[in-house]
C-alpha positions in Angstrom: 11.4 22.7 -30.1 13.9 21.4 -32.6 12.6 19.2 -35.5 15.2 16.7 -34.6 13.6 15.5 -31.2 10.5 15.5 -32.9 11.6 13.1 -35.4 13.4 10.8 -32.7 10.2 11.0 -30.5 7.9 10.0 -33.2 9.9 7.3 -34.6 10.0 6.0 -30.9 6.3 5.8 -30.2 5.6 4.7 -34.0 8.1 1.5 -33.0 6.6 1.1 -29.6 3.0 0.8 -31.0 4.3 -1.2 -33.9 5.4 -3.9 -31.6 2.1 -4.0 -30.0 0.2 -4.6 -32.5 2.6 -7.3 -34.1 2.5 -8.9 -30.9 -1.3 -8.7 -30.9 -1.7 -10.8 -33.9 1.2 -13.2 -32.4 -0.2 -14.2 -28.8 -3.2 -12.6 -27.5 -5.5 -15.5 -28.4 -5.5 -17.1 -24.8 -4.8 -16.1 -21.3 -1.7 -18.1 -21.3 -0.3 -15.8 -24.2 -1.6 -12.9 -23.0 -0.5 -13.0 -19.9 2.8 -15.0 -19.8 3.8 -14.9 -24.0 3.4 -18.5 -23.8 6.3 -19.4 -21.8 8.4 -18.8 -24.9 10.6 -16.0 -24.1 13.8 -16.0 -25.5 16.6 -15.6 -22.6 17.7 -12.6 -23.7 14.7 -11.1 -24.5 13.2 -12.5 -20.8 16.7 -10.7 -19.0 16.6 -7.4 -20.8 12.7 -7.5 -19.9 13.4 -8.2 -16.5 16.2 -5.3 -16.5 14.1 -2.6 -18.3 11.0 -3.6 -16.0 12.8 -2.9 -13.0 15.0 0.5 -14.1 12.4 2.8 -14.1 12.6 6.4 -14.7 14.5 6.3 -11.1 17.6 4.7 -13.2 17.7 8.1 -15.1 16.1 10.4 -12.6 15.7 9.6 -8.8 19.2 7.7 -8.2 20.8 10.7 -10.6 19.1 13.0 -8.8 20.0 11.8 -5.3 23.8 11.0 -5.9 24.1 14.7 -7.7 23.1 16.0 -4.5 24.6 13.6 -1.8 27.6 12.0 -3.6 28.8 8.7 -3.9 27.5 7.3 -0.1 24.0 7.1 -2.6 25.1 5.2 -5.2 25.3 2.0 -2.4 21.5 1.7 -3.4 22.5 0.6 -7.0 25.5 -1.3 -5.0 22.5 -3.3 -3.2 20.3 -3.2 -6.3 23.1 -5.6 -8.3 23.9 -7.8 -5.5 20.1 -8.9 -5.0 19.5 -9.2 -8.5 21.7 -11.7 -9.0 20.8 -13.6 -5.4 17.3 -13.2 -7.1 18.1 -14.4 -10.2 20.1 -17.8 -8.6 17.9 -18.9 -5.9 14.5 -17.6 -7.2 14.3 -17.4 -11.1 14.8 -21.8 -11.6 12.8 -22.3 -9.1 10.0 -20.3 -9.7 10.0 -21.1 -13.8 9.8 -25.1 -12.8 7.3 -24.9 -9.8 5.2 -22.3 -11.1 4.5 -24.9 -14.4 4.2 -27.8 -12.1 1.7 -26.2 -9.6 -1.1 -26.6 -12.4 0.7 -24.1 -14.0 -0.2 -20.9 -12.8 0.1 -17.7 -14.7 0.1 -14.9 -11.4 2.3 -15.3 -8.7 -1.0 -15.1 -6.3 -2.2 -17.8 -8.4 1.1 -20.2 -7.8 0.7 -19.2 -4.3 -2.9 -20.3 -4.2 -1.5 -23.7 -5.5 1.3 -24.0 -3.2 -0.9 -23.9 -0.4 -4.4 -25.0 -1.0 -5.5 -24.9 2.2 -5.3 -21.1 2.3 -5.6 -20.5 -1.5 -8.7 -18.1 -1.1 -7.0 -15.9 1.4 -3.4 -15.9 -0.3 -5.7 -15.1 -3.5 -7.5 -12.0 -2.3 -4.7 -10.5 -0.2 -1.5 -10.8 -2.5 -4.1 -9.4 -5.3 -5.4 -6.4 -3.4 -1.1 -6.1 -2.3 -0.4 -5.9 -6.0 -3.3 -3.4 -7.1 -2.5 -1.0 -4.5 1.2 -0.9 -4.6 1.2 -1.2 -8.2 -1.5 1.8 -8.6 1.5 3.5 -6.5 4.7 2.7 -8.2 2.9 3.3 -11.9 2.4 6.7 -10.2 6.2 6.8 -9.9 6.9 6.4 -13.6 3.9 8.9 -14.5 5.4 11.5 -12.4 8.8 10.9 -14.3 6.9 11.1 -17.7 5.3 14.4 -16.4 8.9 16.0 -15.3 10.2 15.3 -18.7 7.3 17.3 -21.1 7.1 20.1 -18.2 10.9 20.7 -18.9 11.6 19.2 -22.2 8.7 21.2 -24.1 7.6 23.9 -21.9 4.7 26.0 -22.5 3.7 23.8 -25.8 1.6 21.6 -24.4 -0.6 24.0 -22.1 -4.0 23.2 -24.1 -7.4 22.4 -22.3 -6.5 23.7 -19.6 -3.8 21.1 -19.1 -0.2 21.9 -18.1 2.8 20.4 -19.8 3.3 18.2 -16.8 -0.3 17.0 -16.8 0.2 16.6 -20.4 3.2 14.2 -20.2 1.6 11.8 -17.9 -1.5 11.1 -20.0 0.5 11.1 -23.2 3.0 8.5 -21.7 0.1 6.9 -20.3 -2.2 6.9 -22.9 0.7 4.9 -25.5 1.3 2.4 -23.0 -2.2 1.6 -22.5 -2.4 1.1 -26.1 0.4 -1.4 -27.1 -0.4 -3.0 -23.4 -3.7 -3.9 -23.7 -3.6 -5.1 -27.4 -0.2 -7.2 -27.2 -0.2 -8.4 -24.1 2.8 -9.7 -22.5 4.6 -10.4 -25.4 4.1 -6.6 -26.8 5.7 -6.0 -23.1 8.8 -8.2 -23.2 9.6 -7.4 -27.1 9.6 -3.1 -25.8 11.6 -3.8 -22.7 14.0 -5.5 -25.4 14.2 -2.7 -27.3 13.7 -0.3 -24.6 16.7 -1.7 -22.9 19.0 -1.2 -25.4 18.1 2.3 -25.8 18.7 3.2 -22.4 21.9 1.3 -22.3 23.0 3.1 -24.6 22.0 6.3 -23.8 23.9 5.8 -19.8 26.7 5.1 -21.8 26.9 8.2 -24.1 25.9 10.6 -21.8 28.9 10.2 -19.6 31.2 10.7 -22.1 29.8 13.6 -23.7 29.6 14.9 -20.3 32.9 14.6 -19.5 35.0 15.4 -22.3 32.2 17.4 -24.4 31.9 20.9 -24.5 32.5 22.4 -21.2 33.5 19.3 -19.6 37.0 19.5 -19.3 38.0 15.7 -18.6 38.4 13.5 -16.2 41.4 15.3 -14.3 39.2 18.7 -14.4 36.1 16.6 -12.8 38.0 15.7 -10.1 39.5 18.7 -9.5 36.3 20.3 -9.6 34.8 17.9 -7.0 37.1 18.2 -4.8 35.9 22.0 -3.7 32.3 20.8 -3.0 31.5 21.7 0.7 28.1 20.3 0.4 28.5 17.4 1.2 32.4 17.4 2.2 34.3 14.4 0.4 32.0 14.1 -2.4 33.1 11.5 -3.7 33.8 9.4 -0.9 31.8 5.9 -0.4 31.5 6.4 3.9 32.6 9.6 4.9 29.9 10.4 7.0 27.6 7.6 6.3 26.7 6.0 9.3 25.7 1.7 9.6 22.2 2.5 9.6 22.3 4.7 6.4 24.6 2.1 4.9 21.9 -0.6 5.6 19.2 1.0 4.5 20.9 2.2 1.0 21.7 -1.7 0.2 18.7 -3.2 1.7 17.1 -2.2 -1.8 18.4 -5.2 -2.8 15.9 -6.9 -0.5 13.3 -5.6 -2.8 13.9 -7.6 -5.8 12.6 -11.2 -4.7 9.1 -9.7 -4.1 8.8 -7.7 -7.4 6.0 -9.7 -9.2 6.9 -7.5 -12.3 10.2 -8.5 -12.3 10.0 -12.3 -11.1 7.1 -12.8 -13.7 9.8 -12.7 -16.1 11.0 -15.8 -14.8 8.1 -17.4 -15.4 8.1 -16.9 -19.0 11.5 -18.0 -20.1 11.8 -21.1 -22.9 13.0 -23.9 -19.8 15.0 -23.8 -16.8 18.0 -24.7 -19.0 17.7 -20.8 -20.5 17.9 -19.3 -17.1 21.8 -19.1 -16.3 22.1 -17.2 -20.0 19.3 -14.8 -19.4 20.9 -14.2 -15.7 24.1 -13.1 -17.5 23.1 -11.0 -19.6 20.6 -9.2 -17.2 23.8 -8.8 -15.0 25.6 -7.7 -17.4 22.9 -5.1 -18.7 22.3 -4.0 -15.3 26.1 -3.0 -14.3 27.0 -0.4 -17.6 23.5 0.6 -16.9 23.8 1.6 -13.1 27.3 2.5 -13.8 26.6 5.0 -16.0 23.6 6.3 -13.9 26.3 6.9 -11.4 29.0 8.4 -13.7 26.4 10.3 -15.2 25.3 12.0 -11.8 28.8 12.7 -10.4 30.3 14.5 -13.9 26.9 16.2 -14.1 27.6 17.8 -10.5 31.2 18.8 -11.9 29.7 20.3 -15.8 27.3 22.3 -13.4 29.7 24.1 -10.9 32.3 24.4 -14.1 29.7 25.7 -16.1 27.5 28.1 -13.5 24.9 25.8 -13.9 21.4 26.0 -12.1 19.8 22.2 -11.5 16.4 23.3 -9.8 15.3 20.0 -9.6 18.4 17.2 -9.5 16.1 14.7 -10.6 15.9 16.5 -13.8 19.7 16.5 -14.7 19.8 13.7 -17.4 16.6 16.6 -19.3 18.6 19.2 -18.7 22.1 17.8 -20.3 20.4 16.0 -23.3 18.5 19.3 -23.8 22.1 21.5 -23.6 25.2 19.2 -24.7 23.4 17.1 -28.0 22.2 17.7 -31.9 18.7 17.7 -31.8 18.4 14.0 -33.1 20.1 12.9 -30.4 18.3 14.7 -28.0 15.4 12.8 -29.2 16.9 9.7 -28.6 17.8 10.4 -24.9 14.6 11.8 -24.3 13.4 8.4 -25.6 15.0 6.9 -23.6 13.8 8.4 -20.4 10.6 7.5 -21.6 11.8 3.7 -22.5 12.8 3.6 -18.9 9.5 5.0 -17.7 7.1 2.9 -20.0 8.7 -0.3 -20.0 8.0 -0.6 -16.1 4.2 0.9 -16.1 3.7 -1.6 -19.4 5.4 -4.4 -16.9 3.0 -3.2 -13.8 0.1 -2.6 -15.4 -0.1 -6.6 -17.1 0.7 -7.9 -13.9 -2.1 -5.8 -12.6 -4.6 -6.8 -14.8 -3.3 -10.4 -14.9 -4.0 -10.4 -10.8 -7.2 -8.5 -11.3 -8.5 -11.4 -14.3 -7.3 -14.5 -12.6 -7.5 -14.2 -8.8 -10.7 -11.9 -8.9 -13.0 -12.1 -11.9 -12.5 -15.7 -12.7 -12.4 -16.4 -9.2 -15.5 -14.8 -8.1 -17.0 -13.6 -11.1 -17.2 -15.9 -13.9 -15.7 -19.0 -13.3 -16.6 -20.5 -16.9 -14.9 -17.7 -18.8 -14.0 -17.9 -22.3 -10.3 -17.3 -23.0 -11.3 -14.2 -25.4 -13.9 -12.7 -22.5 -10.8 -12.8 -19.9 -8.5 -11.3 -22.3 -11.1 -8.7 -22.8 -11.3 -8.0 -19.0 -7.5 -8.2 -18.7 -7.5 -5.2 -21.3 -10.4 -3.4 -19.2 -8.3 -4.0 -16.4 -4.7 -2.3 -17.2 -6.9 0.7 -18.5 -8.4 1.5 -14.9 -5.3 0.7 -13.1 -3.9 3.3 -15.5 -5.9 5.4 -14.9 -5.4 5.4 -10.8 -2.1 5.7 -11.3 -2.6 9.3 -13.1 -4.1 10.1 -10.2 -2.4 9.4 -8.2 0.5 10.9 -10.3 -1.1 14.4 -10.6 1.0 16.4 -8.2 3.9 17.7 -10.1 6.1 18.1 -7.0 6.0 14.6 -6.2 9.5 12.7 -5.9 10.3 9.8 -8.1 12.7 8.2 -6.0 10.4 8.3 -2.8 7.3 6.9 -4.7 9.4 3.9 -6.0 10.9 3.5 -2.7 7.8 2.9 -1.2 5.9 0.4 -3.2 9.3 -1.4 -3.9 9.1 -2.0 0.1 6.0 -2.7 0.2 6.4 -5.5 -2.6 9.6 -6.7 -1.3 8.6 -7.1 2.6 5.2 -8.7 1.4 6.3 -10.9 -1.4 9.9 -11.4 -0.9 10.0 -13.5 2.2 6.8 -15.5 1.2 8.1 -16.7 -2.3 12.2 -17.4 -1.6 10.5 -19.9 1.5 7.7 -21.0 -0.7 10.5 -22.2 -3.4 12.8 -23.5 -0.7 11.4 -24.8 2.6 8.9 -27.8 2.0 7.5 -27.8 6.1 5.9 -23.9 4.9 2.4 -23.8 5.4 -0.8 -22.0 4.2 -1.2 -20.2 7.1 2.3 -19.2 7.1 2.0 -17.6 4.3 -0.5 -15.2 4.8 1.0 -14.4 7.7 3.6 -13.5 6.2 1.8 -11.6 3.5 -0.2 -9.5 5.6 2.6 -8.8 8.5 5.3 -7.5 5.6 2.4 -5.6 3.6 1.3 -3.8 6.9 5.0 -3.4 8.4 5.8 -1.1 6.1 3.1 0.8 5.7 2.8 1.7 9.6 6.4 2.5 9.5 5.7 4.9 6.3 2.8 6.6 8.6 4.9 6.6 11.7 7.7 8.4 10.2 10.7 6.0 11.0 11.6 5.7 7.6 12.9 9.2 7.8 13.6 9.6 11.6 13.1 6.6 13.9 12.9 7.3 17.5 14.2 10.4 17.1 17.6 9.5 15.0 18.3 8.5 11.4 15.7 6.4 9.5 15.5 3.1 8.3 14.2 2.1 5.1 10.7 0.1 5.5 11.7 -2.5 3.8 14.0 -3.8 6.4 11.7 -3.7 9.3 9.2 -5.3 6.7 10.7 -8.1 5.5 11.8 -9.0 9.1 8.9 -9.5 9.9 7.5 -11.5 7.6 9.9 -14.0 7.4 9.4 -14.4 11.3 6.2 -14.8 10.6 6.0 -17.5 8.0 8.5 -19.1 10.0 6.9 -19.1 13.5 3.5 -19.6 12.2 4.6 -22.4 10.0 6.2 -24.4 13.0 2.6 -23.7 15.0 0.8 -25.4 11.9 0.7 -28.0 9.7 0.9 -28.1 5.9 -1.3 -30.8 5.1 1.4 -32.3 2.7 1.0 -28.9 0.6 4.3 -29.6 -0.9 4.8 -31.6 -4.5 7.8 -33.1 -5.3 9.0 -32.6 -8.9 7.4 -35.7 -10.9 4.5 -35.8 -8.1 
């Protein structure tokens, strides 16, 4: 391996840890700082954070991966990403950021839920935490497996010591640095690498393209298209429908669903300066999150033309963005894009692990545990806390063959049918009651997982799949909704100034 991508690697983890232990001596000192920085984000910071949290390594791998080998019909899932970002970011993010300060200003999502509706604040409690741990243990998994894939084919057969495999070895290094600026900084250590993390894989979705295309062996724009134009499989490549049925179509953009459930991403709201900071850090996400999945997409589609110009083998097509940094760039710069695979991998684990631990420190140990705990002793726990979800997660993430995109496209269901439906009424509909809501909880959580066991999400009733999420959520807005009108609220409800 090149001394180069050495050099760029370690200079990446150096900053990463850097920044944790800065923000350890900034705001680690109470649970409100550990776990929510204080509410002092600053807008930009809290939209790049939001960005990075949510682009996993499925930004550079799975949706690369998947458009390489299906064409453009794919690349609707980014289409549906955007679009519910930004309902996400209009409806939810104000609300969520002034309610979740004036419901006795709660840090978790279960524990604004548990304020929202009193009446039902132990059950909302326990279930949305148990929700998060599991599907979080999951989707951590997701961004192991990617760390895994990069060392097995970045640096093959340096690694194999201890009886470990490169793979094995990339998902307990990746792990073992984010555990380390996690649990000392906190959630400001967090915010401050998905800000930097961000930009690195900004830019890297933006250089990659270009090299790509008009690099060595890439022959242009005109050449690409040429070239794309003989692929058999799938006919019309680069086509948006041919072929791509209503249901297909639904289930690619009903990732956008997804977003108003994430409590990784919508914890971000939470933390912003003030209401007033929202619209700017919505812009800029927007803006962060178009070049990104634009050049995600443009990276996939040249990277299909490069290979059948060049006689080029892709093995694994969720491998491509390793296997062009490794072939078209100096050294240094393969560094860098290797960085920023892992930036995209790391920032979401660091984001999913806090909110983890947060859940697991305020809706169970202070909960049931110790009730009169110190700041410091549930700080302490919270660190305890992302180390053992960690840890699940590499379990979890210990087959090399597992798929990227299908472990994020599971938990991201299972988030987005449980969660999604249960905060947009909660910030929105005043008649919603406590039973409602864990109806709705339960019904979305348990909606997509039968449909995972069933099958349907790959053939249902015997013809195309749907996507759990959309089944899911379904349901559990029924739910709150019908449950809710069977009920009453008890006045759960607080008007602003009440």
């Amino acid at each position: 391996m090149a001394v180069g991508v050495w050099i760029s690697l370690t200079l990446y983890f150096v900053l990463m840890l850097a920044i944790g232990f800065y923000a350890m001596r900034q705001a680690t000192s109470s649970s409100q700082q550990y776990l929510l920085a204080d509410r002092n984000l600053h807008p930009a910071v809290a939209a790049l954070s939001a960005g990075a949290s949510d682009m996993s390594g499925w930004l550079l791998l799975g949706l690369p991966g998947a458009i390489f080998i299906a064409g453009l019909q794919e690349a609707w899932i980014g289409v549906g990403l955007w679009v519910g970002a930004l309902i996400n970011w209009i409806i939810v993010a104000p609300r969520l950021r002034e309610q979740t300060e004036r419901y006795d200003n709660a840090l978790t999502i279960p524990a604004f839920l548990a304020n929202r509706f009193p009446t039902k604040a132990l059950a909302l409690r326990i279930v949305s935490a148990v929700i998060v741990v599991v599907f979080f243990a999951v989707y951590t998994a997701s961004g192991l497996v990617a760390g895994g894939k990069l060392f097995q084919m970045a640096f093959s057969g340096l690694f194999t010591f201890g009886g470990l495999t490169d793979y094995q070895t990339g998902v307990w290094l990746t792990l073992i640095v984010v555990l380390v600026y996690t649990s000392v900084g906190g959630f400001l250590a967090v915010s401050l690498t998905d800000f930097v993390q961000g930009c690195i894989m900004m830019l890297a979705l933006v250089i990659m393209p270009i090299v790509v295309l008009y690099g060595e062996g890439g022959g242009g724009l005109d050449q690409a298209s040429q070239t794309l134009s003989t692929v058999t499989e799938p006919a019309n490549y680069l086509s948006w429908t041919q072929g791509l049925t209503f249901v297909g179509w639904l289930s690619a953009v009903a990732w956008g669903l997804g977003y108003f459930g994430q409590p990784h991403i919508i914890v971000r709201f939470m933390a912003v300066k003030s209401v007033q900071d929202v619209p700017t850090a919505r812009n800029v996400c927007m803006l962060w999150m178009f070049i990104s999945l634009f050049g995600a997409i443009a990276m996939a589609i040249f990277g299909r033309a490069y290979a059948i110009r060049n006689g080029l083998t892709i093995e694994d097509p969720e491998t491509l963005f390793i296997v062009l940094a490794n072939l078209l760039f100096h050294p240094l710069i393969t560094g860098f894009l290797y960085a920023a695979l892992l930036a995209a991998v790391m920032s979401t684990i660091s984001s999913q692990l806090l909110v983890s631990s947060s859940s697991l420190v305020e809706d169970c140990y202070r909960l049931f545990f110790n009730k009169n705990a110190t700041e410091r002793q549930s700080v302490n726990v919270g660190r305890i806390s992302v180390v053992a979800v960690g840890l699940i997660a590499a379990v979890i993430a210990r087959n090399p063959d597992s798929q990227v995109l299908t472990l994020v496209s599971h938990a991201w269901a299972g988030f987005g049918a449980a969660f999604g439906p249960l905060v947009i009424l909660a910030l929105t509909w005043r008649r919603m009651s406590g039973a409602g809501a864990v109806a709705g909880l339960i019904s979305g959580a348990v909606t997509v997982m039968v449909w995972i066991a069933l099958g349907w999400n790959s053939s249902f009733l015997g013809g195309q799949g749907i996507y759990e999420i959309i089944p899911g959520f379904i349901v559990s807005w029924v739910a709150i909704y019908v449950v809710s009108l069977m009920t009453q609220n008890e006045t759960e409800f607080r008007a602003a100034g009440g």
